[in-house]
N, C-alpha and C positions, 0 to 999 in steps of 0.2 A: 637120556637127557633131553629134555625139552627144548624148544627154539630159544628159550630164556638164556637157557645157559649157552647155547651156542652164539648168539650174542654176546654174549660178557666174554668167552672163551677166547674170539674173535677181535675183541677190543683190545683184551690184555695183549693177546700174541703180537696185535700189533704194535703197541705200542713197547711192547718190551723189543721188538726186534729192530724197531728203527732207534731205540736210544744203544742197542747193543751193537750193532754195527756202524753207528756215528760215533762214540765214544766209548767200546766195550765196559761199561756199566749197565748193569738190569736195576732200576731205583728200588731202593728200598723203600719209598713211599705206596710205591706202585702195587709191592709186594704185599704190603701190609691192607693198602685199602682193598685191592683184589681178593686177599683170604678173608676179607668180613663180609663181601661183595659174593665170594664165592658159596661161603658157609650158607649164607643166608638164600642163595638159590638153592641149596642141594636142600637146604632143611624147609623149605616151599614146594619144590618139585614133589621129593618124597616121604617126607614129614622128619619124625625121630632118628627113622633106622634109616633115610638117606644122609641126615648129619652127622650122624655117630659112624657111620660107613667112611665118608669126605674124611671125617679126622681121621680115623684109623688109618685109612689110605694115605695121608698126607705125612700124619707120624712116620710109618712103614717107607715111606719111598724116601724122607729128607733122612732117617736113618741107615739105609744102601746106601742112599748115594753119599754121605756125608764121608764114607771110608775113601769112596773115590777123589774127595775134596782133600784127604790127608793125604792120598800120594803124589797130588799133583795130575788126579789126572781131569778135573774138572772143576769150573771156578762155584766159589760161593752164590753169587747168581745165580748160576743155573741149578744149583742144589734147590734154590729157595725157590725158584721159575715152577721146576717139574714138582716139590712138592704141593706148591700152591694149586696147579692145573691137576694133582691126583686128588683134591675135594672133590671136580665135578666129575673127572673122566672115571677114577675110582679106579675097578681092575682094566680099564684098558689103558691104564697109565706107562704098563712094563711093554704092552705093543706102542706105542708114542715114542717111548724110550729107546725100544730096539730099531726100530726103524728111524729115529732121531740118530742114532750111533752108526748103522749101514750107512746111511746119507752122506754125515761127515765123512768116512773113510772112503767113499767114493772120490768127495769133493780132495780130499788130501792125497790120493792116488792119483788122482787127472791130474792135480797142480803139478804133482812131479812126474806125470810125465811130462807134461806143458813145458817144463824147465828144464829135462831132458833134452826133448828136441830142439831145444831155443840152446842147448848146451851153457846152461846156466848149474850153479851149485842147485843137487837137487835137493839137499832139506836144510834147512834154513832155523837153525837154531833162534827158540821164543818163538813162532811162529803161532798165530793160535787160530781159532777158527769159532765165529761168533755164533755157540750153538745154540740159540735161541732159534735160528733161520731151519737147522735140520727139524729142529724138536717142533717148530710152528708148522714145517709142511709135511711132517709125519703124523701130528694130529690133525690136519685137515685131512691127510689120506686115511688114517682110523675112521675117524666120523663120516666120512662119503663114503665109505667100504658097510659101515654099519647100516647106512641109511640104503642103501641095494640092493642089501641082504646079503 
């Protein structure tokens, strides 16, 4: 990925994680302008076989995760976040993912401990945890892993 795309990458992350932690909503305008936004760098970076890669990848990942979306274990948002962001990332979407998914369970392990030792109720039914934030700093730690070698 080109400095292009990490630019746009960088825009979208942000701005989906500050509308997701003010109001857990990821806009579905955002959604939509970023995948023609996105298409459109993968299909300039690497011509045909980079846009037809973007969609494949995009198909592929909002199809997983969309089973995760039926049990409840992760909202429509972020189905539509991570597939939008596998146009540019491509295969290094399922490292973004995993490391989006370690992140969060760290974050929800500390909380109860935190609540633990404050001897509070430790889980907290509805509780949720605005995964835009893991998934934004597991793909900044993907792309600065990549770019180090």
């Amino acid at each position: 990925m080109e400095w292009t795309g990490w630019i746009f990458v960088f825009l979208f992350l942000t701005r989906v994680m500050i509308t997701d932690v003010k109001s857990g909503v990821i806009e579905n305008k955002v959604i939509i302008v970023s995948s023609v936004v996105f298409l459109g760098v993968a299909g300039l970076e690497n011509g045909i076989e980079g846009l037809l890669l973007g969609v494949k990848m995009c198909g592929i990942t909002f199809l997983v995760l969309f089973f995760f979306y039926l049990i409840k274990g992760i909202g429509a948002g972020d189905v539509k976040m991570i597939s939008v962001l596998a146009i540019l990332l491509q295969e290094r979407i399922w490292s973004v993912l995993l490391g989006g998914m370690i992140l969060t369970a760290i974050y929800g392990f500390a909380g109860m401990i935190k609540r633990a030792i404050s001897h509070e109720i430790i889980y907290k039914k509805g509780e949720t945890v605005p995964f835009s934030v893991p998934v934004g700093l597991a793909t900044v730690g993907v792309l600065l892993q990549e770019c180090m070698g």
